[in-house]
Structures are given as structure tokens and as C-alpha cells.
LOTIVEX-995067 format. One line per 3 residues: number of its first residue (from 1); their letters; for each residue z, x, y of N, C-alpha, C, CB. Coordinates in steps of 0.2 Angstrom, whole numbers, plus 5000, padded with zeros to 4 digits. Glycine has a CB too. Layout:
BEGIN
NUM> a> Z/X/Y/Z/X/Y/Z/X/Y/Z/X/Y | ...
//
This chain:
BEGIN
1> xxx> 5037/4962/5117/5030/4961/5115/5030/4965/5108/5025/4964/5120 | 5026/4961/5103/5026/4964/5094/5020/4965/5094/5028/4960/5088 | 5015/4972/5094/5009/4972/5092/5007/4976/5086/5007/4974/5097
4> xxx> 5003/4974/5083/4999/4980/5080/4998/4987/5082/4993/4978/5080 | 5001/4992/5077/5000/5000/5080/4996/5003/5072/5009/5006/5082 | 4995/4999/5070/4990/5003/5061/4991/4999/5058/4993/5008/5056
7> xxx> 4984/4999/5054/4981/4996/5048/4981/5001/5042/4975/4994/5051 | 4982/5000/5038/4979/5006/5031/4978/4998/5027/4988/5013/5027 | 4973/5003/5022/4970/4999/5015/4971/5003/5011/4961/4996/5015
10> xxx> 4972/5003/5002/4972/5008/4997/4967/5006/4992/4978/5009/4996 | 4961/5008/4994/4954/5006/4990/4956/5007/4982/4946/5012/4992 | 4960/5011/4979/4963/5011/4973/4970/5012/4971/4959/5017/4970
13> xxx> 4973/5009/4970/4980/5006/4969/4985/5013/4967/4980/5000/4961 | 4989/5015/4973/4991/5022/4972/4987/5027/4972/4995/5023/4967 | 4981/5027/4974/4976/5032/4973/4974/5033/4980/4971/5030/4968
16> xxx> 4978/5034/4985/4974/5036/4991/4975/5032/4998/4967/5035/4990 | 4975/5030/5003/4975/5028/5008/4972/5029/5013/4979/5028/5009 | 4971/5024/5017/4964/5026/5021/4967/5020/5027/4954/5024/5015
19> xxx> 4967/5023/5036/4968/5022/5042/4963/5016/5045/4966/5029/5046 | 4963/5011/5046/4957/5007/5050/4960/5004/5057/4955/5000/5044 | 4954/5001/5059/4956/5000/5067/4955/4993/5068/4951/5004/5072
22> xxx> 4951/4988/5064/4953/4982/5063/4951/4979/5055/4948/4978/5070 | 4953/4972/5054/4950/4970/5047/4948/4965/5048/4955/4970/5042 | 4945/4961/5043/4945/4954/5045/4945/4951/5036/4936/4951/5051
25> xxx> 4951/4944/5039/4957/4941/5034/4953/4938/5029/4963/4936/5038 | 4952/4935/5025/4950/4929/5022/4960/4927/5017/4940/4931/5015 | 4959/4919/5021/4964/4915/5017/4962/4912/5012/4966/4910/5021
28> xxx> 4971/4917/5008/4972/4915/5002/4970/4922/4998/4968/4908/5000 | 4970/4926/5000/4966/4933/4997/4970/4940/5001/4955/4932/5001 | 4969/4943/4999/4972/4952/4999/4967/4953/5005/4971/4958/4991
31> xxx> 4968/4959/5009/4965/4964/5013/4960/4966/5009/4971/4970/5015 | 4954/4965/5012/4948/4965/5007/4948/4975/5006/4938/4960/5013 | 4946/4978/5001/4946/4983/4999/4953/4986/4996/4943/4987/5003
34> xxx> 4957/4982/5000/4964/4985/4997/4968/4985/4991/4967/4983/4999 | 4967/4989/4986/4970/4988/4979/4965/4985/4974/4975/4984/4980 | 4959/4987/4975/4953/4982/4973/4952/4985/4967/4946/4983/4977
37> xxx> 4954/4989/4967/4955/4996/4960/4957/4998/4959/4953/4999/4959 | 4962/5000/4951/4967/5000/4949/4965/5005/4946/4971/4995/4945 | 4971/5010/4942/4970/5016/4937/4974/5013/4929/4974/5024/4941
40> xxx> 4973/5010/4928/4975/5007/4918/4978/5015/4915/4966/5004/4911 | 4984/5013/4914/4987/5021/4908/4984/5017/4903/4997/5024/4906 | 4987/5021/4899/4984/5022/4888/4990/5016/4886/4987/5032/4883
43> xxx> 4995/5015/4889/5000/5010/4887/4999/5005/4892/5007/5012/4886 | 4995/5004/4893/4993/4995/4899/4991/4992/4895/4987/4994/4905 | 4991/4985/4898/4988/4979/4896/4985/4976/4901/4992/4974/4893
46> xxx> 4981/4978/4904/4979/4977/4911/4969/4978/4910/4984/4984/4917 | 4968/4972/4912/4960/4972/4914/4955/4971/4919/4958/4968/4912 | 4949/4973/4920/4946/4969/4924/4944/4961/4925/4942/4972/4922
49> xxx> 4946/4960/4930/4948/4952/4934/4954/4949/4932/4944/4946/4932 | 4958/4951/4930/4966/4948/4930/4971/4952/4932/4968/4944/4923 | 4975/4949/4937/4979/4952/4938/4983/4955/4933/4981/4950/4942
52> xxx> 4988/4961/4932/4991/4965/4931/4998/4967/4936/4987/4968/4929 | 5006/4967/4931/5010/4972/4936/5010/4977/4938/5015/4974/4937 | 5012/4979/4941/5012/4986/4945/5013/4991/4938/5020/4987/4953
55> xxx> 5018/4990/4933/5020/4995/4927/5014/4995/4922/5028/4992/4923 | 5008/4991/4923/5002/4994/4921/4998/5002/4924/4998/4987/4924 | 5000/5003/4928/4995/5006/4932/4998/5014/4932/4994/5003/4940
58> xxx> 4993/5020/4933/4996/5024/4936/4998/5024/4945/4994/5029/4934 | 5005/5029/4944/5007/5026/4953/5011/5031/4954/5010/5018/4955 | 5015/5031/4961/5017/5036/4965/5023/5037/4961/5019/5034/4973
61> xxx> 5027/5032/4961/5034/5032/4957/5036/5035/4950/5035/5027/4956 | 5032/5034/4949/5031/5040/4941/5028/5046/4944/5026/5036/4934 | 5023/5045/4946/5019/5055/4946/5018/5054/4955/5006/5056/4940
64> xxx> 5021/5058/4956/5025/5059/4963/5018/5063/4968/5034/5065/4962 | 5011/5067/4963/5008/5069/4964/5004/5064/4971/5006/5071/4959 | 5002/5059/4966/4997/5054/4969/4998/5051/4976/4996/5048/4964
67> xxx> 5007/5052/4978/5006/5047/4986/5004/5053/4991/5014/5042/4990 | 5001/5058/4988/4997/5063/4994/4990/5063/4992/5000/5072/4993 | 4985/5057/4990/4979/5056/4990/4979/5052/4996/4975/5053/4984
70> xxx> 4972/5055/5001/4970/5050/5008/4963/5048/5005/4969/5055/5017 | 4959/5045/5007/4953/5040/5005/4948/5040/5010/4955/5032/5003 | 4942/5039/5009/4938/5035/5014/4935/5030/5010/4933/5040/5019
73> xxx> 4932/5028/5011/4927/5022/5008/4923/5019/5013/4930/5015/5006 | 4916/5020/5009/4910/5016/5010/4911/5011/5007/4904/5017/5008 | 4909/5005/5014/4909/5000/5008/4900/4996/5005/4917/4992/5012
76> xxx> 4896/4999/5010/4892/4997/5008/4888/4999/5002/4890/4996/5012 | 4889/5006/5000/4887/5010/4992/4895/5008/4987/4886/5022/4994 | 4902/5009/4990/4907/5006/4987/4909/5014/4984/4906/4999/4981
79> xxx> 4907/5017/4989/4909/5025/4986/4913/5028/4989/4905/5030/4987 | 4920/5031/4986/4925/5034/4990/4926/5038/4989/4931/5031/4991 | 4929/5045/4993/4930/5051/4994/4938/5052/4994/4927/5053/5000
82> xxx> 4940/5055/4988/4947/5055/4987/4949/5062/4990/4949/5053/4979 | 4954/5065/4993/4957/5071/4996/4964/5072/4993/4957/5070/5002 | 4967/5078/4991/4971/5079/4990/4971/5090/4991/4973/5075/4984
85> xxx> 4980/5088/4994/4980/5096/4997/4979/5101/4992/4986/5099/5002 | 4980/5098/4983/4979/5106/4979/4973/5106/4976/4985/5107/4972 | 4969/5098/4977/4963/5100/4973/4955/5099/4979/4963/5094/4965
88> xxx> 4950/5101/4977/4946/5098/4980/4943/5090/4981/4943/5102/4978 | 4940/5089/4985/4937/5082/4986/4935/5081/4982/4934/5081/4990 | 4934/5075/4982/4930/5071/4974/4927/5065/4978/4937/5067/4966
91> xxx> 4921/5064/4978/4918/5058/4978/4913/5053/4973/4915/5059/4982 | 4917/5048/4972/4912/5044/4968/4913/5036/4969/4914/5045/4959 | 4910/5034/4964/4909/5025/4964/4913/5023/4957/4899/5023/4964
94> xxx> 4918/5020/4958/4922/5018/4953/4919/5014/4947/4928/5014/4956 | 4913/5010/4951/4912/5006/4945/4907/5010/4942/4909/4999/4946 | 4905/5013/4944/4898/5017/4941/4898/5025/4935/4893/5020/4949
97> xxx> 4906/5028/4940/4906/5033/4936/4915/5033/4934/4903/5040/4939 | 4918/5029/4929/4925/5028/4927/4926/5032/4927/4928/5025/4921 | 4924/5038/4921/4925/5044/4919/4925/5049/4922/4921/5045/4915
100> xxx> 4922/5050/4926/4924/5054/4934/4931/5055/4937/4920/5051/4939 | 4932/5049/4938/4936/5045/4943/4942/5049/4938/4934/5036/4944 | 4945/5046/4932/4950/5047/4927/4949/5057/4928/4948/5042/4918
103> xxx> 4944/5060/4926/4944/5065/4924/4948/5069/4932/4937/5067/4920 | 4946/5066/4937/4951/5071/4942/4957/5068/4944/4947/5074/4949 | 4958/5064/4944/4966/5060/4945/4970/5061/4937/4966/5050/4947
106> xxx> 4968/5067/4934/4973/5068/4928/4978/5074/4929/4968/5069/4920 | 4976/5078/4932/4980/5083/4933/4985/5081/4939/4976/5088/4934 | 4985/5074/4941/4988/5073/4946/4996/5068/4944/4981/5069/4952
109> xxx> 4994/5067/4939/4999/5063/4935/5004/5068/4929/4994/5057/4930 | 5009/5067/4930/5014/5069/4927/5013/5068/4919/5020/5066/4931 | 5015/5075/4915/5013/5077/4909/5017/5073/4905/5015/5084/4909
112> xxx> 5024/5070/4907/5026/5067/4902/5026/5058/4901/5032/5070/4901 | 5021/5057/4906/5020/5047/4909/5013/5046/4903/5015/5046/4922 | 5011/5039/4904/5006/5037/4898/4999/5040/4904/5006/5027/4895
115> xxx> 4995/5042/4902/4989/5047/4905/4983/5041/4907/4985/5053/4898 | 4980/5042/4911/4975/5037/4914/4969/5035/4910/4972/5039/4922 | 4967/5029/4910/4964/5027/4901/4958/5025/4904/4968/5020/4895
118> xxx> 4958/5018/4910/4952/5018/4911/4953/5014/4918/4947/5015/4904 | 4948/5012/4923/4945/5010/4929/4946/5001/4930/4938/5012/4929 | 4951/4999/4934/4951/4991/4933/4948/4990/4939/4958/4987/4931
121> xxx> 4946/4984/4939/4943/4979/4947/4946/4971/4949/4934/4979/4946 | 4947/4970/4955/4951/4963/4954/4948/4961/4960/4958/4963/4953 | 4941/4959/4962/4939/4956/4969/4945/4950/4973/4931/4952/4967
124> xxx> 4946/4952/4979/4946/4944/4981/4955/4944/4981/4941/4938/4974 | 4957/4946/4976/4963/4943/4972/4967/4951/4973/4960/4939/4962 | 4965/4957/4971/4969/4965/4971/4973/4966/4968/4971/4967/4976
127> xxx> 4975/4971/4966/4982/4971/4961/4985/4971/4966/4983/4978/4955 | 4988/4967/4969/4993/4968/4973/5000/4971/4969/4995/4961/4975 | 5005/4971/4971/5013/4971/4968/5014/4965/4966/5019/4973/4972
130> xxx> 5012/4961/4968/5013/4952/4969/5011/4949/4965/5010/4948/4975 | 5014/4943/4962/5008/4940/4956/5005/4935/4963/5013/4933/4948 | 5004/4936/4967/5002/4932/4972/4998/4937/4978/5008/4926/4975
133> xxx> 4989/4933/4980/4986/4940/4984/4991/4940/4991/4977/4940/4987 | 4994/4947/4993/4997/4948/4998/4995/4952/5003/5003/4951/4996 | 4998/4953/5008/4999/4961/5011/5004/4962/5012/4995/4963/5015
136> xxx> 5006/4969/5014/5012/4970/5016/5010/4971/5025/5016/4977/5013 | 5017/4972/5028/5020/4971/5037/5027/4976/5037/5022/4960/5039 | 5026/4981/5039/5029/4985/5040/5031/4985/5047/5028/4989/5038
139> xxx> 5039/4986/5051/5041/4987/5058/5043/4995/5058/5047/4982/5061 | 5039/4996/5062/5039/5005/5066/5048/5007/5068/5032/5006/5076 | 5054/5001/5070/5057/5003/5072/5064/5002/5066/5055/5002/5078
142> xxx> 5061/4997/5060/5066/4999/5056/5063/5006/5051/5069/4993/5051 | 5059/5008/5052/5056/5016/5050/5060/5019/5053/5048/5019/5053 | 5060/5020/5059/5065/5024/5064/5073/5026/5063/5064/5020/5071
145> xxx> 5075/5019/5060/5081/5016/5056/5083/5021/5050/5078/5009/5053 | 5078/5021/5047/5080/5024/5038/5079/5033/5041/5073/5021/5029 | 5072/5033/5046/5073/5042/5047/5079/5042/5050/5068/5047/5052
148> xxx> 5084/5041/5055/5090/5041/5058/5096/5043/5052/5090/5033/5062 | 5097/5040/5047/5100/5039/5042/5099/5046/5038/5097/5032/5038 | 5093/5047/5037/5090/5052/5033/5092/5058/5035/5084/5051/5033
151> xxx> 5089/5057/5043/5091/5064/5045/5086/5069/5045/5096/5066/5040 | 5081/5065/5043/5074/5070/5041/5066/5066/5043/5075/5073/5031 | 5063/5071/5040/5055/5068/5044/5053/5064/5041/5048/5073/5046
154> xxx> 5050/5060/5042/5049/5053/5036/5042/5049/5038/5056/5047/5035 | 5037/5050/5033/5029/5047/5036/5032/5040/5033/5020/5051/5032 | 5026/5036/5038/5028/5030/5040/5023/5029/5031/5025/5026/5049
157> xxx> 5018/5032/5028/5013/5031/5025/5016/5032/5018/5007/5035/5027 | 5024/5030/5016/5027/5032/5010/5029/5025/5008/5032/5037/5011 | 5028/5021/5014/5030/5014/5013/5022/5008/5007/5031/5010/5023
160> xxx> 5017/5012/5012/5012/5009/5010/5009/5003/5012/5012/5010/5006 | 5012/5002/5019/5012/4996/5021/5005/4995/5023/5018/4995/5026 | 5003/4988/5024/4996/4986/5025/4997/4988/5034/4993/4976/5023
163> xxx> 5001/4984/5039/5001/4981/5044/5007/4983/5047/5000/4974/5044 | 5006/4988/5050/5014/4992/5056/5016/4989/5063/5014/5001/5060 | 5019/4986/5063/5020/4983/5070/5024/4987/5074/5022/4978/5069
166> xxx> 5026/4989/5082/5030/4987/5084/5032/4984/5090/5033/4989/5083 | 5037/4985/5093/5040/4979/5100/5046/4976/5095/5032/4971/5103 | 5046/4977/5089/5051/4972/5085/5059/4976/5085/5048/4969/5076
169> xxx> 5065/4973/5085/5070/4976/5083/5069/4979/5075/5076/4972/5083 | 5076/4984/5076/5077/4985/5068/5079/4979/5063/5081/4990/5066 | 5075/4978/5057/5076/4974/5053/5073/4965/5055/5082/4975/5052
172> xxx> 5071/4965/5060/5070/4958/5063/5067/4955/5059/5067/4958/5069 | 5061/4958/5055/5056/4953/5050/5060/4949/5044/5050/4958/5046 | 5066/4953/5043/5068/4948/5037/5071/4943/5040/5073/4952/5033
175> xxx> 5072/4942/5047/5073/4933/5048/5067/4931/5051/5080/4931/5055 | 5060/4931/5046/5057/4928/5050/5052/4927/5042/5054/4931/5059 | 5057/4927/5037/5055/4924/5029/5055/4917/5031/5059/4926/5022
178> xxx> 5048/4914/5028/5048/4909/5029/5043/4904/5033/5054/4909/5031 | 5043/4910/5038/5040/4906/5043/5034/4908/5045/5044/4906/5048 | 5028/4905/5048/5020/4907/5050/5020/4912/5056/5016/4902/5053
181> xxx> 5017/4915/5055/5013/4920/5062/5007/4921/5063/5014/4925/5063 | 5005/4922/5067/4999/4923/5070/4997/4933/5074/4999/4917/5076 | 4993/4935/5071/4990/4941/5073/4982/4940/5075/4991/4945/5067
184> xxx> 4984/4942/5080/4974/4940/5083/4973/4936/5082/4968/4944/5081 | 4968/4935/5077/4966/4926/5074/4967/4923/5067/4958/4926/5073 | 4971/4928/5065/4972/4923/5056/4980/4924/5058/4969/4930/5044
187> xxx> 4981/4917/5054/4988/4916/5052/4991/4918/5047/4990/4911/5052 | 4998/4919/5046/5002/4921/5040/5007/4918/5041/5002/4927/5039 | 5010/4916/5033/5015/4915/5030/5018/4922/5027/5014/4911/5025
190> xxx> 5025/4922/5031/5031/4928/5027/5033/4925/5022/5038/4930/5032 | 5033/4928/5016/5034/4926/5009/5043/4929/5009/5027/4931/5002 | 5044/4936/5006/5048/4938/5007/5048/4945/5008/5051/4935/5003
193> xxx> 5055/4947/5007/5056/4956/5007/5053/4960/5002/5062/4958/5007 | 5052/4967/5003/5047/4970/4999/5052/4975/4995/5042/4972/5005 | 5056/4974/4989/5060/4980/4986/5057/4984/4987/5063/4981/4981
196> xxx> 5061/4992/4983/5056/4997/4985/5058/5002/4980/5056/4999/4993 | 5053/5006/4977/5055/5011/4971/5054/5019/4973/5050/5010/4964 | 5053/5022/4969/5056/5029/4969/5050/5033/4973/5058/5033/4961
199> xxx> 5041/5031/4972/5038/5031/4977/5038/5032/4984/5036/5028/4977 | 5042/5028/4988/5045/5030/4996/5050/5037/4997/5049/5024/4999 | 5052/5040/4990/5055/5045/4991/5052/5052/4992/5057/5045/4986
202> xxx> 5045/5051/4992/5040/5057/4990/5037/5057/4995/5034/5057/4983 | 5037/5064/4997/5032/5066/5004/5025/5066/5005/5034/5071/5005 | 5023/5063/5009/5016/5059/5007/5010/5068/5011/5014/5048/5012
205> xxx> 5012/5073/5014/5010/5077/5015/5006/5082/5008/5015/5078/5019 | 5014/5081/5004/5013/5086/4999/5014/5087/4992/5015/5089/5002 | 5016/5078/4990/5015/5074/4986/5023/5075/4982/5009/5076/4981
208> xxx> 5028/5079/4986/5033/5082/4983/5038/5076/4984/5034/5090/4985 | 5044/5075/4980/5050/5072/4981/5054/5075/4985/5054/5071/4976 | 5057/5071/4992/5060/5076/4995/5067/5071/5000/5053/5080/5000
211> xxx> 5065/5066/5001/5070/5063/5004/5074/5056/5001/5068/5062/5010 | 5078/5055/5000/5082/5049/4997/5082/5045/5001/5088/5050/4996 | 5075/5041/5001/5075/5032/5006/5078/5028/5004/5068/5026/5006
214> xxx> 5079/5028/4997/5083/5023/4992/5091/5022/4992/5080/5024/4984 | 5093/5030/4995/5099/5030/4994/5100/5026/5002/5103/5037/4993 | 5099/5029/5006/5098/5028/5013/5099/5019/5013/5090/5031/5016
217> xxx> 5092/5017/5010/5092/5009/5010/5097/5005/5008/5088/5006/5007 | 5099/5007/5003/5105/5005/4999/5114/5005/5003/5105/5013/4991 | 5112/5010/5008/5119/5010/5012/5117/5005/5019/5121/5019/5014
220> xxx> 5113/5001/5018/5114/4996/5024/5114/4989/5017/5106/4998/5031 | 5115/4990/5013/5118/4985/5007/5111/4980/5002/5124/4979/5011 | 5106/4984/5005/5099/4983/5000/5095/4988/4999/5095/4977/5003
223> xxx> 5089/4987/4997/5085/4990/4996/5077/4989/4995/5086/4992/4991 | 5078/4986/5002/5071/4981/5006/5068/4984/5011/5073/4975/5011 | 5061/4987/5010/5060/4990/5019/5053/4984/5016/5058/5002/5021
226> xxx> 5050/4982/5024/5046/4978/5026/5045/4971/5021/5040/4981/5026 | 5039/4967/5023/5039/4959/5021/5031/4958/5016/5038/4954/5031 | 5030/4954/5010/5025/4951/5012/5021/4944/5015/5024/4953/5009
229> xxx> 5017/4945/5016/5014/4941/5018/5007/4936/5015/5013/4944/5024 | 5007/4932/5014/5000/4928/5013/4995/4926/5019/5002/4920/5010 | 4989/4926/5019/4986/4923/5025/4983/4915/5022/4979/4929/5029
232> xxx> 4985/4911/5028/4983/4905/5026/4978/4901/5031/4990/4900/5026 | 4976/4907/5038/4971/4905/5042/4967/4911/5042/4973/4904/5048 | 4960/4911/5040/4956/4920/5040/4955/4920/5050/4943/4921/5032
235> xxx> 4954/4927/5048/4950/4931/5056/4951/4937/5055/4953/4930/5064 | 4951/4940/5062/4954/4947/5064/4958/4949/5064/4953/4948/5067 | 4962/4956/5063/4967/4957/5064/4965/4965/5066/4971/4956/5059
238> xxx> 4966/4968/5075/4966/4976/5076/4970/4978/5079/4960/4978/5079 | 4970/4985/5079/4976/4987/5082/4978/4985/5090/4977/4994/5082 | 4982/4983/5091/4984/4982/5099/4985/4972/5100/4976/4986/5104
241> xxx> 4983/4970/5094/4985/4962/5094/4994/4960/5093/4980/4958/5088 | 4993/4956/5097/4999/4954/5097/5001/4949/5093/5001/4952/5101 | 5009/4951/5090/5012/4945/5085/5014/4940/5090/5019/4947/5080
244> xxx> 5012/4935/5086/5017/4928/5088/5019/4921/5082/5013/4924/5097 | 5027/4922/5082/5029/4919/5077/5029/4912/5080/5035/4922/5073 | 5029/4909/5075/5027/4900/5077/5032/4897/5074/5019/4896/5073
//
């Protein structure tokens, strides 16, 4: 049996992550709040309503600080509380106060990367990594896999995955590109595998670089951890539902 053991959303694109206990899908669309909002460096080309890549944005992989922000979100004021263990809390409303928002995630970015310029927004659609809205599907037991390898402690929350499953083998999802599945009530298409950059390297406790995933990956002859996925049926999805691939 393959179930649901976590959900995470990241209300601002590398900027935080935030635990949930169910979601509900709309087909053809991203994990509603997830990545809804981006951080634009000073060398982007990146706007409000259209997507942008990931090398638009500030993010983990370059400033190693940021994959130690956790989140909450309101979503009915759209006001999130950002946390990190060197500075204090910060709460605000992205659309309402940019300037805020940029002025405390600056010290959090690395002194020699392009500096955070201004607040993007992408309903519906989310800056995914994808030129296409996604989510990721991560398996709890190729996690287990790469800490084995590693040798060392390794938060599942470096991956950044949307959806952790397990019950599955190691690596099992990459034979199941291609094909539909069903979680609770929405269906999905597995697109493909999910490379992976210098961000899963950094310890999401304490923002610090600390373990080599990428070498680790690389010695089982890629550098793939988890899937994504499209939904092409909306519903529910909470923890404790079961996969079943079709």
C-alpha cells in the first residue's frame, strides 16, 4: 500500500515552506498557493502573470540561507509569516507591502548573487520549475536511499517536494512516467523526473551547506530525485490517501 504521509506548499518560490494536511486540486493548475509568489533579482526578466525560470528568481541554490525559511499563510487576508532561525519573524502581505517583503529577505541572500529587486505573482499557473503548472511527488523510501548513501541526517524538506508518499520501493516512480494516477479524488499524469541542483545540498534546519545529495545521486548514474506531475482530474488530496496507479 502507497499512501500519502505530507503535503507541503511554498507560498513564495524558495522563500519558505509550509506543512498541510489536505489540499484540494484544480485540473490543469499548480497546488493552489504554491509558488504563487516569486522573489525577481535585479538581473531578471521575470513579471507579474507570466511565467518565468527558476534562474529569474532568488532561491536556495545560490543563497543557501533561504531553504531554512518555514511559512504559514493566511489565505483569506493572503498574509504570511515568514521564520528563520537567525532573524526574527516577519509578517506581511506580498501584494500590499513589496518593499517589506524584499527589505527582510536581503540579508538572507548571498553578497555576491543579483540582490532581490521586486515581488512577482502568478495565480492559477505558479512559478513552477516547469514551463508547465506542476507539482512535485516525492517517495519517503528513495529519501531513505540517498541518506543510506550519505551516511548522514537528511530532511526530507530539501527536496521540496509537494506530495511524499510511502508504501512504494526505492525509485519505483520513475517507472510509472507516463502513466495516470489517482490520489483520493484528483487524478494525475506523471510527466517526468525531477533533476536536481545544489539547493538539496543545504541543510534546511540551518540554511548551511552540509551534505553532498548531488554526489550521492550521481553514483546511482543520475541526478533525479522525485516526479512531476500534472493533475488532469481536480479534488482532494490528504494525508493518509492512497495511491493507485491506473
Amino acid at each position: 500500500m502507497i499512501e500519502v504521509t505530507a503535503l507541503w506548499r511554498h507560498p513564495i518560490k524558495s522563500h519558505g515552506r509550509e506543512a498541510l494536511e489536505r489540499v484540494t486540486l484544480t485540473a490543469g493548475q499548480a497546488m493552489p498557493y504554491d509558488r504563487l509568489w516569486a522573489i525577481a533579482h535585479e538581473a531578471a526578466n521575470a513579471e507579474t502573470g507570466t511565467w518565468a525560470a527558476c534562474q529569474n528568481f532568488s532561491r536556495g541554490a545560490k543563497s543557501p540561507s533561504l531553504m531554512a525559511i518555514t511559512a504559514t499563510l493566511d489565505e483569506a487576508s493572503e498574509t504570511i509569516t515568514l521564520q528563520h532561525p537567525d532573524y526574527p519573524a516577519f509578517t506581511v502581505q506580498p501584494d500590499h507591502d513589496p518593499e517589506a517583503l524584499l527589505e527582510w529577505v536581503r540579508p538572507l541572500v548571498a553578497s555576491d548573487r543579483a540582490q532581490p529587486a521586486k515581488v512577482v505573482r502568478l495565480d492559477g499557473r505558479s512559478f513552477t520549475d516547469t514551463p508547465f503548472p506542476s507539482l512535485s511527488l516525492c517517495n519517503a523510501t528513495s529519501h531513505a536511499a540517498i541518506k543510506t548513501l550519505t551516511g548522514q541526517p537528511l530532511q526530507p524538506e530539501r527536496w521540496r517536494g509537494n506530495i511524499w508518499l510511502e508504501g512504494a520501493t526505492a525509485w519505483a516512480e520513475f517507472d510509472w512516467i507516463g502513466r495516470e494516477l489517482k490520489l483520493g479524488s484528483v487524478q494525475m499524469r506523471v510527466e517526468e523526473r525531477i533533476t536536481r541542483c545544489l539547493a538539496t545540498t543545504v541543510n534546511t534546519d540551518t540554511g548551511l551547506r552540509d551534505v553532498d545529495t548531488l554526489k550521492a545521486l550521481n553514483t546511482l548514474g543520475h541526478q533525479d530525485f522525485g516526479i512531476y506531475v500534472t493533475v488532469i482530474k481536480g479534488g482532494e488530496v490528504a494525508l493518509g490517501d492512497r495511491l493507485e496507479l491506473i
